[in-house]
C-alpha positions as a Markdown table, in Angstrom:
| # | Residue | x | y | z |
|---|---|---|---|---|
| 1 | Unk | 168.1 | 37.7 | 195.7 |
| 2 | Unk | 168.7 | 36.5 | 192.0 |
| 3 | Unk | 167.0 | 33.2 | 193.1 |
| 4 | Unk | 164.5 | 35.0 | 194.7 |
| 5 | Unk | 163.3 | 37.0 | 192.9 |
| 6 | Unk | 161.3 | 35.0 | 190.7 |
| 7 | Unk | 159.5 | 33.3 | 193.3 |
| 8 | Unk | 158.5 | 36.7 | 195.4 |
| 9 | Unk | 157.1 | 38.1 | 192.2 |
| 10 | Unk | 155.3 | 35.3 | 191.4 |
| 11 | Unk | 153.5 | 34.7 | 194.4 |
| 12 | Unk | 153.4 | 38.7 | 195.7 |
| 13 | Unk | 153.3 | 40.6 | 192.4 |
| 14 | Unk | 151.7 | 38.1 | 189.7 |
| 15 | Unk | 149.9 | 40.5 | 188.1 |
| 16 | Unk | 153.2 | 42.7 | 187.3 |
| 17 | Unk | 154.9 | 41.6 | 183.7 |
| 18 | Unk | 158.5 | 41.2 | 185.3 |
| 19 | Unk | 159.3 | 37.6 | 186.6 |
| 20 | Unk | 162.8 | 38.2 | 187.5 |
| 21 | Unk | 165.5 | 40.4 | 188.9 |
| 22 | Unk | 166.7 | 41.3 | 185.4 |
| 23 | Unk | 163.2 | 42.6 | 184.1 |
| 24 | Unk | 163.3 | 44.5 | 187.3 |
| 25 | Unk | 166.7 | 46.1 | 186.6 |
| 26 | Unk | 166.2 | 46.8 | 183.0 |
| 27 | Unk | 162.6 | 48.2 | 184.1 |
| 28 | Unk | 164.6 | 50.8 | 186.5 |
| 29 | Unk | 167.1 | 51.4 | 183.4 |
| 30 | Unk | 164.4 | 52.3 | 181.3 |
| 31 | Unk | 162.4 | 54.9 | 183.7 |
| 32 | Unk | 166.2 | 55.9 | 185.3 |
| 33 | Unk | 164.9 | 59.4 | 185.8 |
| 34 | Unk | 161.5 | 58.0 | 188.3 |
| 35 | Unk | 162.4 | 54.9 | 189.2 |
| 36 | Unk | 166.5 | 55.9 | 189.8 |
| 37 | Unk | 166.5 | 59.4 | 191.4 |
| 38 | Unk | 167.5 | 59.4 | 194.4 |
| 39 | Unk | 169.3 | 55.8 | 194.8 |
| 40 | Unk | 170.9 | 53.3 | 192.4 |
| 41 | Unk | 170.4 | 49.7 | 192.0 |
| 42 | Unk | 174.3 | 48.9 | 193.0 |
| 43 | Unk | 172.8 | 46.0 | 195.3 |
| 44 | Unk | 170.5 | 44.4 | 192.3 |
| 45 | Unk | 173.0 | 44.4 | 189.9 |
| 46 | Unk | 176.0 | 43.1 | 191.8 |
| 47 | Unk | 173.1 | 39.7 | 192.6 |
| 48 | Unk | 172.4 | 39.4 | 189.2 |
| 49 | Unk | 176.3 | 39.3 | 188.4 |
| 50 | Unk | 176.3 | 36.0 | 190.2 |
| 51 | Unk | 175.9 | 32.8 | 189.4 |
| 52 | Unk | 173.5 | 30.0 | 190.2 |
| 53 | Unk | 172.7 | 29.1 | 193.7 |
| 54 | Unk | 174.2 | 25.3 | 192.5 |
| 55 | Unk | 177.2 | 26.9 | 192.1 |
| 56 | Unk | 179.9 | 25.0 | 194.4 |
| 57 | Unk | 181.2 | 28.5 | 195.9 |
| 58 | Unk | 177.8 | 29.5 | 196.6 |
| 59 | Unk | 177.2 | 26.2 | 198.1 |
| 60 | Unk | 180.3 | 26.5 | 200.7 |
| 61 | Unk | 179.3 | 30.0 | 201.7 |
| 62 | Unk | 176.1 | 28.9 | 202.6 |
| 63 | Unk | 177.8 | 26.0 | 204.6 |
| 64 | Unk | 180.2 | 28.1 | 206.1 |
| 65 | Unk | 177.4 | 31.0 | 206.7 |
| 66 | Unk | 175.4 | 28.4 | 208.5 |
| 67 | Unk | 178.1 | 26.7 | 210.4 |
| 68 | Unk | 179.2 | 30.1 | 212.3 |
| 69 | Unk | 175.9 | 31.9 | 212.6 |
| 70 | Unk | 174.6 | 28.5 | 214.2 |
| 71 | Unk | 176.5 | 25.6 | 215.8 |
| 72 | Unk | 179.8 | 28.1 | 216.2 |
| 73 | Unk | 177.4 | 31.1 | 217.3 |
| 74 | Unk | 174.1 | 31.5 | 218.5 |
| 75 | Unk | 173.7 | 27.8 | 219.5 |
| 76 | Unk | 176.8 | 27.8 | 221.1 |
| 77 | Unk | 176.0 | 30.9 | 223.1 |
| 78 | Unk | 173.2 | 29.7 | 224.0 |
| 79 | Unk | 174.8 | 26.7 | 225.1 |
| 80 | Unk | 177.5 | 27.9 | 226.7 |
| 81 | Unk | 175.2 | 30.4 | 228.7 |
| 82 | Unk | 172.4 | 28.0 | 229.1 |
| 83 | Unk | 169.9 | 30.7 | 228.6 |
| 84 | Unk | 166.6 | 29.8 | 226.1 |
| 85 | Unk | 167.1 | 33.2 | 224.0 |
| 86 | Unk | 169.5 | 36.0 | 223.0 |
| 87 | Unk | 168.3 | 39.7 | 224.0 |
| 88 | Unk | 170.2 | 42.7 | 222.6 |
| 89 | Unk | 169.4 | 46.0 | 221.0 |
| 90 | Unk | 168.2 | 45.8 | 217.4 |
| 91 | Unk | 170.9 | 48.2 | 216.1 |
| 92 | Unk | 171.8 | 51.9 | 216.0 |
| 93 | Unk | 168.4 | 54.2 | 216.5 |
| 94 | Unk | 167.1 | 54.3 | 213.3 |
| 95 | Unk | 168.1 | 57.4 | 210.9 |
| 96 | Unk | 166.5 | 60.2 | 208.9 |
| 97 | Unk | 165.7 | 59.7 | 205.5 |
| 98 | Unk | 168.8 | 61.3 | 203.4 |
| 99 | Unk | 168.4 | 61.6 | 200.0 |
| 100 | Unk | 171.8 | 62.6 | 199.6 |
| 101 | Unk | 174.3 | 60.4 | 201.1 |
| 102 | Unk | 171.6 | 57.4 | 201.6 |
| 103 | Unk | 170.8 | 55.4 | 204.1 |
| 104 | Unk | 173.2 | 55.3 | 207.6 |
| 105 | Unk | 173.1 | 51.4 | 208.1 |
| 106 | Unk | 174.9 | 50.7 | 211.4 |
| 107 | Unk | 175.6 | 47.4 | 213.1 |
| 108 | Unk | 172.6 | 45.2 | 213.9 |
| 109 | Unk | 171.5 | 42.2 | 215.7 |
| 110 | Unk | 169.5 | 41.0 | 212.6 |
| 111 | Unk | 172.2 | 39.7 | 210.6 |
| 112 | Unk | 173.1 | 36.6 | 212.9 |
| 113 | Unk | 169.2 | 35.5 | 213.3 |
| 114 | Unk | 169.1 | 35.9 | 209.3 |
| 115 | Unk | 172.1 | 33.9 | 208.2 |
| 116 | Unk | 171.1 | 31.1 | 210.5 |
| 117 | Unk | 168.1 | 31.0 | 209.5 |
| 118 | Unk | 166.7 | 31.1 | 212.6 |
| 119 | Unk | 163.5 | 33.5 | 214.5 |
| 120 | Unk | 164.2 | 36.8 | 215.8 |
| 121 | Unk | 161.7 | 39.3 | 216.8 |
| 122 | Unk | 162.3 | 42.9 | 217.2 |
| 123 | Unk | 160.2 | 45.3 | 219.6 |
| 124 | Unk | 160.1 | 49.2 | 220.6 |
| 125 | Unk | 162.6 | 49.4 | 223.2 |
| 126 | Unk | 162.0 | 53.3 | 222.9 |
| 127 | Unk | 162.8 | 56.4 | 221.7 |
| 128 | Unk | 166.2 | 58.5 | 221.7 |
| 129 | Unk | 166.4 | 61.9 | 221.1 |
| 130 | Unk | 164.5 | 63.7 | 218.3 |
| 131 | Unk | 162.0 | 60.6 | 218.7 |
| 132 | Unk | 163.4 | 57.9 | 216.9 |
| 133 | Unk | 162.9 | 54.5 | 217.7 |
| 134 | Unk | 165.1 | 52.2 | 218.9 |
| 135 | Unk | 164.2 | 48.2 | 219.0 |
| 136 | Unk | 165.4 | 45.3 | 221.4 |
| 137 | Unk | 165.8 | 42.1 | 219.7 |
| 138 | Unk | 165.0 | 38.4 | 221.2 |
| 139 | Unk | 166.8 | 36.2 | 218.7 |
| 140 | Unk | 166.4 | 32.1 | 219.6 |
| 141 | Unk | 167.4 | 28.8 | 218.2 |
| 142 | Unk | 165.8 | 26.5 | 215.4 |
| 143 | Unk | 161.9 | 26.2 | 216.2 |
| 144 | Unk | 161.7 | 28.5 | 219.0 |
| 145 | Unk | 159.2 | 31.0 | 217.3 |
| 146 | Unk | 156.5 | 30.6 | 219.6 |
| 147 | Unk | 158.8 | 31.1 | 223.0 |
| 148 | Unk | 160.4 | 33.9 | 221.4 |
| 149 | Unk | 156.8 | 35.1 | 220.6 |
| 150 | Unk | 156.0 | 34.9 | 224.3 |
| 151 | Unk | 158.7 | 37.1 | 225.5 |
| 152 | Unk | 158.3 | 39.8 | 223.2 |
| 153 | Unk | 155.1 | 40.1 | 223.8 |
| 154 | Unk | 155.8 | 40.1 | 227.8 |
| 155 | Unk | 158.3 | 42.8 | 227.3 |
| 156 | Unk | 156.0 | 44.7 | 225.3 |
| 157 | Unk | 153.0 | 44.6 | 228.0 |
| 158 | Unk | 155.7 | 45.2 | 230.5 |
| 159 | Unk | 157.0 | 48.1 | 229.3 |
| 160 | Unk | 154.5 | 50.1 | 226.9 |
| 161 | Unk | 157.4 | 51.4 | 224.9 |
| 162 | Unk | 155.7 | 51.7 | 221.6 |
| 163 | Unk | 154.9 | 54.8 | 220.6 |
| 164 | Unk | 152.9 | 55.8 | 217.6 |
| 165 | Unk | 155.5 | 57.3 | 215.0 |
| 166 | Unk | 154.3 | 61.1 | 214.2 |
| 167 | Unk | 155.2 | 62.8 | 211.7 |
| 168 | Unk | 156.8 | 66.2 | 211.2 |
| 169 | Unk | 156.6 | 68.7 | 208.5 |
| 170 | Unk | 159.2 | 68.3 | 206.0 |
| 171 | Unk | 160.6 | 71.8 | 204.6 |
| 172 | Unk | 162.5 | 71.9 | 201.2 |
């Protein structure tokens, strides 16, 4: 994120005056009572805290990142169950908004596909109760973008499951 950061702004936000993660944390310091209301910035600050992305121990964490997520998981998965793509629930059904206690992150299949650096597309798998959407993930190896593509959008022709989100009434 610290790395970035700089490059997202720049090609995204160019006409904004912060370049980095720091002018963005000291810009949420300084309009705390807007920008800081209802969450914090624990995740932007603990990034800026570290060090260079030369940095040897960030260098063997992304080694040993890769090395599980892809040769020791899903290529050898795939492998080993000589299938062309990985199919599995997204994660937990997403949550309501909760101002209080945050957000009510649960396990999810988009951490693997994301170390690894590899595709994974997510599509409505449908709705539990009270409506919320749940989402079935195809996850594939190094360059398989364009199959993984394919059977989404089968699945999705297949099955209609998307449904246009509605939205209720809030009360206070």
């Amino acid at each position: 994120l610290k790395h970035a950061m700089p490059l997202y702004l720049r090609e995204f936000a160019a006409n904004l005056p912060h370049r980095t993660l720091a002018d963005l944390i000291a810009y949420n310091r300084e309009h705390a009572a807007e920008e800081l209301a209802l969450f914090g910035q624990e995740l932007f600050e603990q990034a800026q805290a570290k060090g260079p992305i030369s940095a040897a121990a960030y260098r063997k964490a992304f080694t040993d990142c890769q090395r599980y997520a892809r040769t020791l998981g899903i290529d050898a998965v795939l492998k080993s169950k000589r299938v062309s793509a990985l199919v599995a629930p997204t994660g937990d059904p997403a949550w309501l908004i909760d101002p209080i206690n945050g957000d009510a992150v649960g396990a999810s299949a988009t951490s693997p596909p994301a170390v690894a650096g590899y595709p994974h597309v997510t599509v409505p798998m449908g709705q539990v109760s009270g409506g919320l959407p749940v989402g079935l993930s195809f996850i594939g190896p190094a360059w398989s973008d364009a199959r993984l593509l394919h059977f989404a959008y089968a699945y999705e022709q297949a099955t209609h499951h998307r449904k246009p989100p509605s939205y209720a009434a809030h009360s206070s």
